[in-house]
C-alpha positions as CSV (number, residue, x, y, z in Angstrom):
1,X,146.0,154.0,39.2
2,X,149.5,152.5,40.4
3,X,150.6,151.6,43.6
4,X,154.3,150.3,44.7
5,X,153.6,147.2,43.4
6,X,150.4,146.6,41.3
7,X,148.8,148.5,38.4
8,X,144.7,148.9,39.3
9,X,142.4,149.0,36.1
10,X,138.9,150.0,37.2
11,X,135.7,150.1,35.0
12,X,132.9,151.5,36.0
13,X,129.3,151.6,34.6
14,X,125.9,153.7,35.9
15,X,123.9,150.0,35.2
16,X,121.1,147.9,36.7
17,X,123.7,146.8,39.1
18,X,124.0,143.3,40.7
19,X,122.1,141.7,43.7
20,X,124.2,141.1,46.3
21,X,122.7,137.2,46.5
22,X,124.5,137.2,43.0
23,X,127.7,138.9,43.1
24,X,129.5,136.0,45.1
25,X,128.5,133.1,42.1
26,X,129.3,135.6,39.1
27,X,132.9,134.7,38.6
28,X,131.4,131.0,37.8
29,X,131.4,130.3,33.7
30,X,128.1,130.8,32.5
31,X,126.5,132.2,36.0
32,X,124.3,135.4,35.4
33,X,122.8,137.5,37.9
34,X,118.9,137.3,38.6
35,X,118.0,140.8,37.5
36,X,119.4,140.5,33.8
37,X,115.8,139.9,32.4
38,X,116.7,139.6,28.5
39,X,119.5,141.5,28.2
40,X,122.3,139.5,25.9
41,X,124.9,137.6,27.1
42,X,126.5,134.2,28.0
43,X,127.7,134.8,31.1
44,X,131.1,134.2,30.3
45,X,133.2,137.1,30.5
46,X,133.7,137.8,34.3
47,X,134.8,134.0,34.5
48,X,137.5,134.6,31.7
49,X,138.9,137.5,32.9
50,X,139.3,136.5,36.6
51,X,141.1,133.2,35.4
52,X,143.7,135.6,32.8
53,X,144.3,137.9,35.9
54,X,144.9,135.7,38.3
55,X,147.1,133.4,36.0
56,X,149.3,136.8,36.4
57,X,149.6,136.6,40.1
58,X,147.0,139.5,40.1
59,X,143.4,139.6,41.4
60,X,139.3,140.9,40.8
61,X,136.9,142.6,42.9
62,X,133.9,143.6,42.2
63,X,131.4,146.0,43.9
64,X,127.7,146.8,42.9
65,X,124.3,147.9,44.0
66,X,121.1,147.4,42.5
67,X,119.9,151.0,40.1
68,X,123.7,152.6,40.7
69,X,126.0,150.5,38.9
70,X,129.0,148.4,39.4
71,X,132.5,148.7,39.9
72,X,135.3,146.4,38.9
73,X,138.9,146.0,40.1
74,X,141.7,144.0,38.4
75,X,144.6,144.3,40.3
76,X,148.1,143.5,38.3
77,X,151.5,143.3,40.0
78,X,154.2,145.5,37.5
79,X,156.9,143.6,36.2
């Protein structure tokens, strides 16, 4: 998707989704939501792409619910 000024990447998935008590902490390196049980992971990767994005002036959201998925947003401005 573009706009005037940005390019928008979304990625969607049909997951486990996030708790909302999570969602605000899971930008923090090594944070992982409550409901991950043993599922694989470092909690890592959120953290490293918000940091590359937003060291190019862009920005992350992210939008879940529990059993329907989660949505995330990286906003880029074009050059």
């Amino acid at each position: 998707m573009c706009q005037p000024q940005n390019v928008i990447f979304q990625i969607k998935d049909a997951g486990i989704g996030i708790p909302e008590a999570d969602q605000q902490r899971l930008f923090e390196p090594f944070y992982r939501a409550s409901n991950v049980g043993d599922r694989p992971g470092t909690g890592l990767g959120l953290s490293i792409v918000k940091n590359i994005v937003e060291s190019q002036g862009g920005a992350i959201e992210l939008m879940s619910q529990v059993q329907s998925g989660t949505t995330v947003s990286l906003m880029l401005p074009m050059i």
